[in-house]
PyMOL Python script that loads the backbone (N, CA, C, O; Angstrom):
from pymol import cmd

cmd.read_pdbstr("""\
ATOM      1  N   UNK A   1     -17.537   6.497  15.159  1.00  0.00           N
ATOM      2  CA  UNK A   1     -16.483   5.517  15.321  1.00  0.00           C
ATOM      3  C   UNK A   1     -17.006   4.245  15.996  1.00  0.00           C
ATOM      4  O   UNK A   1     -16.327   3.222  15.905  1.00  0.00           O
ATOM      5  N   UNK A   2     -18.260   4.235  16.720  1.00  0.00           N
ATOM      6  CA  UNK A   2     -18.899   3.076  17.579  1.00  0.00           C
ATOM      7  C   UNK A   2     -18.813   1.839  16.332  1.00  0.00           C
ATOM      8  O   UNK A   2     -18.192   0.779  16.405  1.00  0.00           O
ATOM      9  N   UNK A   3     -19.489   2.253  15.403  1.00  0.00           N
ATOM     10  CA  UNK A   3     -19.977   1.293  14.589  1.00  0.00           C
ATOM     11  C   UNK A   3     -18.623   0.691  13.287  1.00  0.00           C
ATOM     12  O   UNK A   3     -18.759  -0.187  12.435  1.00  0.00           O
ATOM     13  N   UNK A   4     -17.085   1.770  13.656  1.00  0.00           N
ATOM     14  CA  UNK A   4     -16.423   0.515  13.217  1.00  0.00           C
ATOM     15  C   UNK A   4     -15.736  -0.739  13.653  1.00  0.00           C
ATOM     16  O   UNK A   4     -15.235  -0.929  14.761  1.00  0.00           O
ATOM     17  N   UNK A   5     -15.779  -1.751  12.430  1.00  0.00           N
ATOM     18  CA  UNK A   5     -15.425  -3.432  13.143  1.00  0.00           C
ATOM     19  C   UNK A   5     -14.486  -3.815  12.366  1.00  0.00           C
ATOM     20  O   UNK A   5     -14.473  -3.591  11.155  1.00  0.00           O
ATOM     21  N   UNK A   6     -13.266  -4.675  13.245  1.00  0.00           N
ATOM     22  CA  UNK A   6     -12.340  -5.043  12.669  1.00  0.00           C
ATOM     23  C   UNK A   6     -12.500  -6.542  12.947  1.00  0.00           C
ATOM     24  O   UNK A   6     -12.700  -6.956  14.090  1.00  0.00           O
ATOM     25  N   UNK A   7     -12.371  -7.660  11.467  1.00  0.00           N
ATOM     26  CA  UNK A   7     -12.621  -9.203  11.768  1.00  0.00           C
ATOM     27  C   UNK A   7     -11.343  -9.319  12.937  1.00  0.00           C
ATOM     28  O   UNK A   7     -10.527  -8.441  13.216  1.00  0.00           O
ATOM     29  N   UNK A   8     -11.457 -10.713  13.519  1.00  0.00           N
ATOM     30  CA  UNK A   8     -10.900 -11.162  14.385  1.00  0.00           C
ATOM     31  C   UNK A   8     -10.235 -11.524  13.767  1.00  0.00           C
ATOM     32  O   UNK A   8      -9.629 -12.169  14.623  1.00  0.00           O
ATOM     33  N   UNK A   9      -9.443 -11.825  12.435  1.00  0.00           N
ATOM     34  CA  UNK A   9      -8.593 -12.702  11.807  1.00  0.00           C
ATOM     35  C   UNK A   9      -7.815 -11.867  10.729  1.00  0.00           C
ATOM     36  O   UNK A   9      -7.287 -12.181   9.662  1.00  0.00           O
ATOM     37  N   UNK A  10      -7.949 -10.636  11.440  1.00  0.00           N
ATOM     38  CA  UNK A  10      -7.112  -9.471  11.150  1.00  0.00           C
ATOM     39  C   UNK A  10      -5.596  -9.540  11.266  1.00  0.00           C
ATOM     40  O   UNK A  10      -5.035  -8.957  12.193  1.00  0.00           O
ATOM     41  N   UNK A  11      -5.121 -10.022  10.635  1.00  0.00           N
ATOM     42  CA  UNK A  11      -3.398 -10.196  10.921  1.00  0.00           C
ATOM     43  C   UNK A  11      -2.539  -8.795  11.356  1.00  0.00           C
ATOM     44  O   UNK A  11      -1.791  -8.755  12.333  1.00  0.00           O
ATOM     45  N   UNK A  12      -2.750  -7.845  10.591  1.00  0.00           N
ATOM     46  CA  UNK A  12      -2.343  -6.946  10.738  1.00  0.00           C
ATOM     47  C   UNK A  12      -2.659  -5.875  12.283  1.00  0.00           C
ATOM     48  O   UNK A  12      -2.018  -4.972  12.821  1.00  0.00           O
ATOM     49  N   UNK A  13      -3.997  -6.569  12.583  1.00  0.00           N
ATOM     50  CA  UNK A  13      -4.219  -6.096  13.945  1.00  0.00           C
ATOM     51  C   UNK A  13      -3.547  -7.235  15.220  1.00  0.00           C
ATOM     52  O   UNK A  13      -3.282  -6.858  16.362  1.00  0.00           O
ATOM     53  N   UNK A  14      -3.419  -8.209  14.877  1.00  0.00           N
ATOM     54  CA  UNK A  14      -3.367  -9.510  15.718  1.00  0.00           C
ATOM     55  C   UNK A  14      -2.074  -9.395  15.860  1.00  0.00           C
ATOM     56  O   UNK A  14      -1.674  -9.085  16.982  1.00  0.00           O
ATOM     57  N   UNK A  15      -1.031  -9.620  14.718  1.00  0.00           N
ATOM     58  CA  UNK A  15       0.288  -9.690  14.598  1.00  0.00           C
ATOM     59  C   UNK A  15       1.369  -8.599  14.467  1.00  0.00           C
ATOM     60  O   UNK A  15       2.558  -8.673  14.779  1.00  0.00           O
ATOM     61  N   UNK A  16       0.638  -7.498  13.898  1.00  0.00           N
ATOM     62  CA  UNK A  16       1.276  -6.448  13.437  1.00  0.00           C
ATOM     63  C   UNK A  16       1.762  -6.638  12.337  1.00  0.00           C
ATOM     64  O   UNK A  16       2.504  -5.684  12.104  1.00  0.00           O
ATOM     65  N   UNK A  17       1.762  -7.256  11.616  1.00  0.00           N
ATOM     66  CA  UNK A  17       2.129  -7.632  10.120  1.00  0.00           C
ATOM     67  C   UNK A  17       1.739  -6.515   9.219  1.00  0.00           C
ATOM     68  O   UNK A  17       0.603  -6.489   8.745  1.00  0.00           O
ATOM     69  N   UNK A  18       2.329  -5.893   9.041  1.00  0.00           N
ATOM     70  CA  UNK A  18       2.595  -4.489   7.838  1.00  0.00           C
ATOM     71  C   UNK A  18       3.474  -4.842   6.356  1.00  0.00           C
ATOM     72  O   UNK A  18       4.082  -5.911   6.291  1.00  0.00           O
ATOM     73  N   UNK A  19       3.490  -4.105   5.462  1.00  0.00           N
ATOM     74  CA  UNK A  19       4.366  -4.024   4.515  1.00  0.00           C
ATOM     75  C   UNK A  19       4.075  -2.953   3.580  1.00  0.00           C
ATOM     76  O   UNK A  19       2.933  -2.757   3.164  1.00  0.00           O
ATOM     77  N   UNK A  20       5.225  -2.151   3.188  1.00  0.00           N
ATOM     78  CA  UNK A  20       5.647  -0.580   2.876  1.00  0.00           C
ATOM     79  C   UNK A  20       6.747  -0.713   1.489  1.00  0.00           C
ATOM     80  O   UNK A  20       7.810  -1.301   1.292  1.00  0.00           O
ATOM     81  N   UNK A  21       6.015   0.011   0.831  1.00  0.00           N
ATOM     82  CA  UNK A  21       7.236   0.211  -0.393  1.00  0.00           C
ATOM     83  C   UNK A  21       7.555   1.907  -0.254  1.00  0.00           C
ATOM     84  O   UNK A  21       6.789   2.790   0.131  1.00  0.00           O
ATOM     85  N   UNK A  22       8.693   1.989  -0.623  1.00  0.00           N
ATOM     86  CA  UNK A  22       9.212   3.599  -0.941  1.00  0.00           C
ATOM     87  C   UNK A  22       9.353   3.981  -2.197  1.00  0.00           C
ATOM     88  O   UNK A  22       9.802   3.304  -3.122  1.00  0.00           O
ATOM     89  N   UNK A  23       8.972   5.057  -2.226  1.00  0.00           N
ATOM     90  CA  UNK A  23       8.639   5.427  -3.906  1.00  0.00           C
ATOM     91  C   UNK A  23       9.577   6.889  -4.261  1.00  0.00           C
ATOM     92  O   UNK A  23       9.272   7.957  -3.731  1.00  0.00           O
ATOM     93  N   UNK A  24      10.304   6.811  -4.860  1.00  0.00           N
ATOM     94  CA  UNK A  24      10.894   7.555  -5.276  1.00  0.00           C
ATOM     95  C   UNK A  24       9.988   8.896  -6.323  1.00  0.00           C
ATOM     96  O   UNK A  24       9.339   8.322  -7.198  1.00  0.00           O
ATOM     97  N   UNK A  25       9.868  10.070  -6.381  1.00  0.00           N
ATOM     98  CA  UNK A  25       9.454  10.952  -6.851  1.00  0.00           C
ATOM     99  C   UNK A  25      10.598  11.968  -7.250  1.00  0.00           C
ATOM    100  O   UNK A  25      11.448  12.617  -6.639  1.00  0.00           O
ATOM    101  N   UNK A  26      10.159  11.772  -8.755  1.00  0.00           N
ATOM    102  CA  UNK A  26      10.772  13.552  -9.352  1.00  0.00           C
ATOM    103  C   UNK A  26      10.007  13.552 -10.563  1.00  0.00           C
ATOM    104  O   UNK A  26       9.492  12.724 -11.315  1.00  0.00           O
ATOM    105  N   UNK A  27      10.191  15.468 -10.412  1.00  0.00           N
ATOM    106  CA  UNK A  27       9.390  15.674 -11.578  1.00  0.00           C
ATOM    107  C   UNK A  27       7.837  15.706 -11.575  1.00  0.00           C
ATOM    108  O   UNK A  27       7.219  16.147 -12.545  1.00  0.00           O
ATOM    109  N   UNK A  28       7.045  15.093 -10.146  1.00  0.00           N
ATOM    110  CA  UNK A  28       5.782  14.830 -10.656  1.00  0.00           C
ATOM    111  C   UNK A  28       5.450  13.199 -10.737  1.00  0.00           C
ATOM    112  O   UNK A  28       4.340  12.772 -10.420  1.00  0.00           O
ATOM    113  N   UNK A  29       6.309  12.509 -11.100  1.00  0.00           N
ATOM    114  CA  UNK A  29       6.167  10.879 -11.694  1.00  0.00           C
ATOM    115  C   UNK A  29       6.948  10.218 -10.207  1.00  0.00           C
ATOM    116  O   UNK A  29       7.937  10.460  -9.516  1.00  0.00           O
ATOM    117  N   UNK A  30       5.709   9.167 -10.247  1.00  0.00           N
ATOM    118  CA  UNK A  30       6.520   8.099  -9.414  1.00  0.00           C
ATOM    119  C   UNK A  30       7.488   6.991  -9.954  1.00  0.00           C
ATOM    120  O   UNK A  30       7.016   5.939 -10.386  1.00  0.00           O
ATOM    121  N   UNK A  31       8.953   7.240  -9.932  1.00  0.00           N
ATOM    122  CA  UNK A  31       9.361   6.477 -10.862  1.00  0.00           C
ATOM    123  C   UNK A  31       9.517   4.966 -10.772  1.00  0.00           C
ATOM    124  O   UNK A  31       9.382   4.611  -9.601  1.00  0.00           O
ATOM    125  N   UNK A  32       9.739   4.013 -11.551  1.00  0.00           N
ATOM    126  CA  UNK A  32       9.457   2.018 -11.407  1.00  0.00           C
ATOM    127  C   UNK A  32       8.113   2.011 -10.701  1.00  0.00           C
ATOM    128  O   UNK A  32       7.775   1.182  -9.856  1.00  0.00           O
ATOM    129  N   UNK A  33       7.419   2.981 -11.121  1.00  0.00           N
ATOM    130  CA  UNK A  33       5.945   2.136 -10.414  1.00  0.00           C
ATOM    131  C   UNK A  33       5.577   1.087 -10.737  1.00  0.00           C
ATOM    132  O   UNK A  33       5.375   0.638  -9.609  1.00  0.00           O
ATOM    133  N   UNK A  34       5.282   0.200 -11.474  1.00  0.00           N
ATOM    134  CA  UNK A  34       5.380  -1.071 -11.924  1.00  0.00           C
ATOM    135  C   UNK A  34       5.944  -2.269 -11.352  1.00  0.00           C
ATOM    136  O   UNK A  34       5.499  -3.384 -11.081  1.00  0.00           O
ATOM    137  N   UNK A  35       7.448  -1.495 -11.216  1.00  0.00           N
ATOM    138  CA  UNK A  35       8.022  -2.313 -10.213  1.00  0.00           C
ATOM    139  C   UNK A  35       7.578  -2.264  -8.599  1.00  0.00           C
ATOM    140  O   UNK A  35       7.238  -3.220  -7.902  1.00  0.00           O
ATOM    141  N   UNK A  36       7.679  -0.954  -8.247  1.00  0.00           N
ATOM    142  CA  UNK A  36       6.790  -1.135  -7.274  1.00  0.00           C
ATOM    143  C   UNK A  36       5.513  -1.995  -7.073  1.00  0.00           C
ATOM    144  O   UNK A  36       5.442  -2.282  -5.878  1.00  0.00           O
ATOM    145  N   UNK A  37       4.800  -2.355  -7.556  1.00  0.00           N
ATOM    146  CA  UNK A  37       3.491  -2.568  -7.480  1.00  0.00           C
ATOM    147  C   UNK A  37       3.637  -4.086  -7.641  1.00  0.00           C
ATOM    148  O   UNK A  37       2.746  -4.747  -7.108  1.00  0.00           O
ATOM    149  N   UNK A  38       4.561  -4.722  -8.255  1.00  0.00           N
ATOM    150  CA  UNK A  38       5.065  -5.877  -8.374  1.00  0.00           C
ATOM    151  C   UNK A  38       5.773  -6.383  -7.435  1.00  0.00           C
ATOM    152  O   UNK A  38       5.795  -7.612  -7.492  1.00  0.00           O
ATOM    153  N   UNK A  39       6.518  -5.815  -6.369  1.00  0.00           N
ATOM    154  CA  UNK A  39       7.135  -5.909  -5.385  1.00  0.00           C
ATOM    155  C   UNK A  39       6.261  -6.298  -3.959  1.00  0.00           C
ATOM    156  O   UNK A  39       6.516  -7.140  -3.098  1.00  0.00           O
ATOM    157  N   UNK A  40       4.907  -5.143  -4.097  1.00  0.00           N
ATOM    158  CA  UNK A  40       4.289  -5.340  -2.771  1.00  0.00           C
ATOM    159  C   UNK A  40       3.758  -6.197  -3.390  1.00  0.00           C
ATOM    160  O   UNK A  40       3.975  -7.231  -2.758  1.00  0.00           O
ATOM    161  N   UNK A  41       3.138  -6.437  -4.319  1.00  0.00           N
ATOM    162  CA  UNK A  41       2.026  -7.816  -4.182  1.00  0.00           C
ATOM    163  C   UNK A  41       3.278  -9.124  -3.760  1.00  0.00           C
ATOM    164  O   UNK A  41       2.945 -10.101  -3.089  1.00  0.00           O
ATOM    165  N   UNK A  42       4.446  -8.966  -4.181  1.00  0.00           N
ATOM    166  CA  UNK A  42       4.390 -10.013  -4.077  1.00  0.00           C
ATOM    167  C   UNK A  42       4.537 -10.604  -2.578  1.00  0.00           C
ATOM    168  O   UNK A  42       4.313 -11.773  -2.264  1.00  0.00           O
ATOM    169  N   UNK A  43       4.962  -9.554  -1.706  1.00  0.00           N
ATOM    170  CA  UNK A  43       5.490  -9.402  -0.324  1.00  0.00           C
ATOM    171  C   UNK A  43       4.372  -9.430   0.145  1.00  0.00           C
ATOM    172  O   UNK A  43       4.430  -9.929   1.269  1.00  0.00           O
ATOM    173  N   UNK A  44       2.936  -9.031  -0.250  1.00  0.00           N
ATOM    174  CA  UNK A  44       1.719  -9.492   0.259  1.00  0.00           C
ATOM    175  C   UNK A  44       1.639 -10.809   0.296  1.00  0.00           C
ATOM    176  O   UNK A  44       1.178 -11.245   1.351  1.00  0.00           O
ATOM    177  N   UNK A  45       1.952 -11.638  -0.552  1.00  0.00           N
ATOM    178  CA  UNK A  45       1.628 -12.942  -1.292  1.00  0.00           C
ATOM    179  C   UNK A  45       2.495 -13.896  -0.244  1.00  0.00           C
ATOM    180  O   UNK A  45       2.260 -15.076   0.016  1.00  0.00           O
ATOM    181  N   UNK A  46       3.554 -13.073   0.282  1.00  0.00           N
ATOM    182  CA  UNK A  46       4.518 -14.099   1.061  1.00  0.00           C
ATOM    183  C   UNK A  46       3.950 -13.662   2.633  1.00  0.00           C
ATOM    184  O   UNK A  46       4.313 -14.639   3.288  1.00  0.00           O
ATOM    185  N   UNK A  47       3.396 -12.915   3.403  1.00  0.00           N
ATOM    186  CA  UNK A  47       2.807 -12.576   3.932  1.00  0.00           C
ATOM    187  C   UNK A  47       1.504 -13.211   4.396  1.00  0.00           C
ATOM    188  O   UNK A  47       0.928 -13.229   5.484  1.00  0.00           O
ATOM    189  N   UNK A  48       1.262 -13.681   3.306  1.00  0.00           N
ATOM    190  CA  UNK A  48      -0.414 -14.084   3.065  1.00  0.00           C
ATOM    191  C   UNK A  48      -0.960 -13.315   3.742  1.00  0.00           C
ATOM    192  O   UNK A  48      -1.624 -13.646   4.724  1.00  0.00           O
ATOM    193  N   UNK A  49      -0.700 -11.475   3.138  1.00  0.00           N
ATOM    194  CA  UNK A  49      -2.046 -10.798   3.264  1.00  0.00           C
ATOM    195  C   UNK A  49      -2.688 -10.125   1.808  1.00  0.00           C
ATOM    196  O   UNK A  49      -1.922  -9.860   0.881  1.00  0.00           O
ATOM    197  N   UNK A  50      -3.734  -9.951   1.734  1.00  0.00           N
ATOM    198  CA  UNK A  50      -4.325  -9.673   0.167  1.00  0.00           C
ATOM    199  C   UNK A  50      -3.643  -8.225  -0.430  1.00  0.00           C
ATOM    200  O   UNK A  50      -3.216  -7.586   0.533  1.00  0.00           O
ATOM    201  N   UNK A  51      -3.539  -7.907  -1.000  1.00  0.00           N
ATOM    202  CA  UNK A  51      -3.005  -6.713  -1.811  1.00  0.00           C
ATOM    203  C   UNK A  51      -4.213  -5.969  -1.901  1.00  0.00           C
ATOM    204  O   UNK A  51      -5.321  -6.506  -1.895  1.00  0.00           O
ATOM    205  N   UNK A  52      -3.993  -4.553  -1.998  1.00  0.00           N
ATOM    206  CA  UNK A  52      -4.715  -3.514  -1.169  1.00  0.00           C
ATOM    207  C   UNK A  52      -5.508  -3.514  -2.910  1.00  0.00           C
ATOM    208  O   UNK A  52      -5.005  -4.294  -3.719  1.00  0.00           O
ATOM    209  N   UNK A  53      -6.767  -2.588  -3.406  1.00  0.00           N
ATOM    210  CA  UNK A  53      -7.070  -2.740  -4.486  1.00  0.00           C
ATOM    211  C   UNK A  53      -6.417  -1.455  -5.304  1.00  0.00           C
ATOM    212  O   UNK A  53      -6.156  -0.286  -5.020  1.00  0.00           O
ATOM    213  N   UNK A  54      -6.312  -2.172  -6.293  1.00  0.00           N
ATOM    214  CA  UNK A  54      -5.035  -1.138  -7.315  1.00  0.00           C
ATOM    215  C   UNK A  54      -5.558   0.531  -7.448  1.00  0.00           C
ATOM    216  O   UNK A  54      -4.849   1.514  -7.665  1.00  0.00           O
ATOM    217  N   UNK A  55      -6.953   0.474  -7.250  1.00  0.00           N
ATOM    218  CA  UNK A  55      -7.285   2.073  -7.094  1.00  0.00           C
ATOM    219  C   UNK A  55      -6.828   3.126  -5.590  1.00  0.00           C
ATOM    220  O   UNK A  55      -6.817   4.356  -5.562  1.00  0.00           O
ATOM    221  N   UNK A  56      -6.539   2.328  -4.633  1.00  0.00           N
ATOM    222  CA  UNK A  56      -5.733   2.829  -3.670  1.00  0.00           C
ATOM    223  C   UNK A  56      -4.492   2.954  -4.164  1.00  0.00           C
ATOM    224  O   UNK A  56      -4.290   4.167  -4.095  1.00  0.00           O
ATOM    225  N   UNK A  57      -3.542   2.454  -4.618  1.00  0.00           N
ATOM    226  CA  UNK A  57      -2.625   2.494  -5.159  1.00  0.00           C
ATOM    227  C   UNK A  57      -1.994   3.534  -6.224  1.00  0.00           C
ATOM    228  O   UNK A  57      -0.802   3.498  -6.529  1.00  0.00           O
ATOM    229  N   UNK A  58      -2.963   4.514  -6.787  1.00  0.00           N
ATOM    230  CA  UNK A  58      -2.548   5.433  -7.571  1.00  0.00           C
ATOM    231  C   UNK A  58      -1.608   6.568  -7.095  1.00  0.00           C
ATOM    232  O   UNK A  58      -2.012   7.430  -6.315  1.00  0.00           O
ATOM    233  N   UNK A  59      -0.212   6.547  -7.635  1.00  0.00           N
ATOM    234  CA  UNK A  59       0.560   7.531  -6.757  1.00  0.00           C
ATOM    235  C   UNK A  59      -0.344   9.115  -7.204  1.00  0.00           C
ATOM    236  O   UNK A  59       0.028  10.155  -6.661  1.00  0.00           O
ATOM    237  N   UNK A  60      -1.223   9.134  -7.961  1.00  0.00           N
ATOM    238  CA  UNK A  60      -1.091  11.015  -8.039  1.00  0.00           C
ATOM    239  C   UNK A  60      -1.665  11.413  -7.319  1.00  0.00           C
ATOM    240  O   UNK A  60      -1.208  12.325  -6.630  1.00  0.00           O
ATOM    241  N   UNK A  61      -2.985  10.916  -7.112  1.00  0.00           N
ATOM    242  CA  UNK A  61      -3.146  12.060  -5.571  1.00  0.00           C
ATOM    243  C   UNK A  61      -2.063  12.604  -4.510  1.00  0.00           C
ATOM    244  O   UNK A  61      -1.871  13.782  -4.206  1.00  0.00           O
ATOM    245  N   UNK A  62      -1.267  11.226  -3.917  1.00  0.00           N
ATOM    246  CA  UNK A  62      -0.351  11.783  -2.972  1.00  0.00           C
ATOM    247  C   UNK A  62       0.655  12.462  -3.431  1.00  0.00           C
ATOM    248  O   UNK A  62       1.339  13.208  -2.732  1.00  0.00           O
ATOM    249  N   UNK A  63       0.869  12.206  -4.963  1.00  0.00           N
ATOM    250  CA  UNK A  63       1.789  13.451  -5.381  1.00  0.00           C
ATOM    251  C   UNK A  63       1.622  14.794  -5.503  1.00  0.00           C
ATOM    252  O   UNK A  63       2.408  15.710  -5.260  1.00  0.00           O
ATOM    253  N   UNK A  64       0.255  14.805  -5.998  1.00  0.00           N
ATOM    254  CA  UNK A  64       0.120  16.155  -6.154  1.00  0.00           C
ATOM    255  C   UNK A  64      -0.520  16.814  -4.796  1.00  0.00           C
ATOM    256  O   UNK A  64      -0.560  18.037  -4.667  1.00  0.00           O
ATOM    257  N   UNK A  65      -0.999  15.955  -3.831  1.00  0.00           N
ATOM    258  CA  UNK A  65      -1.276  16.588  -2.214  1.00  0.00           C
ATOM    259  C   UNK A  65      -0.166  16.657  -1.409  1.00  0.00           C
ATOM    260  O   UNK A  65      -0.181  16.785  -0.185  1.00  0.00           O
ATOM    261  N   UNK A  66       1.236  16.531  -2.443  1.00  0.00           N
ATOM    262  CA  UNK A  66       2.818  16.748  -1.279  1.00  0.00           C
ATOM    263  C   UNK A  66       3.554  17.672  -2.135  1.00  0.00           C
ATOM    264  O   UNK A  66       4.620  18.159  -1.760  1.00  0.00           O
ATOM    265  N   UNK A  67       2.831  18.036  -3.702  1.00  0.00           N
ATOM    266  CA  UNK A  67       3.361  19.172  -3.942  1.00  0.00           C
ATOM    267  C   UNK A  67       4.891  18.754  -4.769  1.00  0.00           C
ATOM    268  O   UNK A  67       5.767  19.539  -5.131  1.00  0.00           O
ATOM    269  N   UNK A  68       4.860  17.364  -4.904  1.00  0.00           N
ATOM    270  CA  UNK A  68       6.233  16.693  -5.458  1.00  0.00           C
ATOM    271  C   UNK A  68       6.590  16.827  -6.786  1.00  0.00           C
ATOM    272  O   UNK A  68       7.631  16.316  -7.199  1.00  0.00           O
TER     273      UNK A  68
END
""", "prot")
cmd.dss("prot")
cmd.show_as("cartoon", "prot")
cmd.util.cbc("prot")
cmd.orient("prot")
């Protein structure tokens, strides 16, 4: 843990500036993902913080590691 570094111009550390979408699940499927994904960027965008990269973003792992 010594050797991790967070820039100084870290908003999210500086300000606390977060942003969270809720995702509805049934069945297995995250449903309006699309919309979702359209939503946080854009709330990133108003934020002016960058949008996380779309391979973090894949709901199935956390679906299928919650068993949904």
């Amino acid at each position: 843990m010594r050797d991790l570094m967070l820039p100084l111009d870290d908003r999210g550390f500086a300000y606390g500036d977060g942003l969270f979408e809720t995702v509805l699940v049934r069945d297995g499927q995250a449903l309006l993902w699309e919309a979702h994904l359209a939503r946080l960027a854009e709330g990133c965008a108003r934020l002016g913080l960058p949008p996380p990269p779309r391979w973090r973003l894949d709901p199935l792992p956390l679906v299928c590691a919650g068993g949904l």
